[in-house]
Each structure stands twice: as C-alpha cells, then as structure tokens.
C-alpha positions as CSV (number, residue, x, y, z in Angstrom):
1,X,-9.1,3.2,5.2
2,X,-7.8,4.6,1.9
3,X,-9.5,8.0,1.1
4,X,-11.6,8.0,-1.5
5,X,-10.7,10.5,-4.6
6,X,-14.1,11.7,-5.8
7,X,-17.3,12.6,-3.3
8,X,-19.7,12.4,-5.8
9,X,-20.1,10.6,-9.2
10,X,-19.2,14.1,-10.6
11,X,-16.0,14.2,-9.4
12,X,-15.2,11.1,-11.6
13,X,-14.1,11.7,-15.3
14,X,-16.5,10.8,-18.0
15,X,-14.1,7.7,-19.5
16,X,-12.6,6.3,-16.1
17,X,-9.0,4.5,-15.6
18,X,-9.4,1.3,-13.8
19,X,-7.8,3.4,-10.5
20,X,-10.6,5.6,-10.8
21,X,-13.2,2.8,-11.4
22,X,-12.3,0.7,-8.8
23,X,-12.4,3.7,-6.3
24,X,-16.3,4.9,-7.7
25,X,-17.7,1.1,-7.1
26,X,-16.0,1.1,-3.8
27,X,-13.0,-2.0,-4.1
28,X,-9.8,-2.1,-4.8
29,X,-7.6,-2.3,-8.3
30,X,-7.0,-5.7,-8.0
31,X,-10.4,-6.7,-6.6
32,X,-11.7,-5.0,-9.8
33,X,-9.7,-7.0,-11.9
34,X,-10.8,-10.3,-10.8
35,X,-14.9,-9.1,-10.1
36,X,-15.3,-7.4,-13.3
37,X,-13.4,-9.3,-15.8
38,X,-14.9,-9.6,-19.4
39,X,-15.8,-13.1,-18.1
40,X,-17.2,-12.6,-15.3
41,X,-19.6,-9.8,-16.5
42,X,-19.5,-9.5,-20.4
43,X,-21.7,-6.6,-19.9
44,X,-19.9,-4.1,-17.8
45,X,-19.6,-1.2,-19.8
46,X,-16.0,-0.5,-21.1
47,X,-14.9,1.0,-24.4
48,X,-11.0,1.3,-25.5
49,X,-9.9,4.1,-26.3
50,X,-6.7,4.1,-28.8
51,X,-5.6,0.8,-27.2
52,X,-5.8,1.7,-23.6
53,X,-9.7,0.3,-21.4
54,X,-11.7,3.0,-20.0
55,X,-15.2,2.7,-18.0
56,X,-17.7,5.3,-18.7
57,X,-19.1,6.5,-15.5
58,X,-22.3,6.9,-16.6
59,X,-22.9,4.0,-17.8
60,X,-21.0,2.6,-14.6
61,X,-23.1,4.3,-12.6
62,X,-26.1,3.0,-14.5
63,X,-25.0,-0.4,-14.9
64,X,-24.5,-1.1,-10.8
65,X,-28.0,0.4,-10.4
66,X,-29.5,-2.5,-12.3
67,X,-26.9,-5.5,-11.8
68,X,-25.8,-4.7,-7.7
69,X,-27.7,-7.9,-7.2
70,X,-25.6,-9.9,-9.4
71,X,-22.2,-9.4,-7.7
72,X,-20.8,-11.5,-4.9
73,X,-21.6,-11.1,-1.5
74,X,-18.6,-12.4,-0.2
75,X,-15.2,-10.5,-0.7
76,X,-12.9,-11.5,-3.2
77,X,-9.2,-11.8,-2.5
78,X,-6.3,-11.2,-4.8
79,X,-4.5,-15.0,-4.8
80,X,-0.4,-14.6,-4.3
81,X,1.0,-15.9,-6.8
C-alpha cells in the first residue's frame, strides 16, 4: 500500500497538483483522471492557475462531503492502451 503524503487535510496545499489530489480523495493519478474528468463531474472544483489545473482543497474537501454519493462504487481501472 502506497503511503499516503498528508495525515490530515492540512497537510495538503491550499491549490493541489493532481498527485496531491488524487492522494487526499484516496485513488490513484490515473484513477483520478478518468473519475473526475470535466465530463464526468463538471462540478469538481478546479481552477488554472497560469495554464497549469490545480484543485483547491477546500473546496475538495467540501465538494466530496456533498457529492460522495454520486461516485462509482465499483473501481475504475486505467485501460492499456
């Protein structure tokens, strides 16, 4: 099991890298990619900073308190290509 890099949401950085995003909800980078596409869920909160995507926690945080309901209970899998 890969160790997680924050204990508590405060460990986090306020504006997230995908990485770090991925390891606060609990999956994986490419996992994330695929669950939490624009898509998938237009309202996941992401802002761009300069050109690069960040997720602010809070609003993370916030957001899965709400929507947890609306993910997919079964795992997804990244596809080889």
């Amino acid at each position: 099991m890969a160790r997680k890099l924050g204990t508590n949401d405060k460990d986090y950085p306020g504006l997230m890298e995908r990485q770090y995003a991925a390891d606060f909800i609990g999956i994986g980078k490419d996992n994330f990619d695929l669950m939490f596409s624009e898509a998938n869920f237009p309202d996941f909160p992401r802002v761009y900073v300069k050109s690069d995507l960040r997720f602010p926690r809070d609003a993370v945080a916030e957001w899965l308190a709400v929507n947890w309901e609306r993910l997919p209970r079964e795992k997804w899998k990244v596809k080889n290509e």
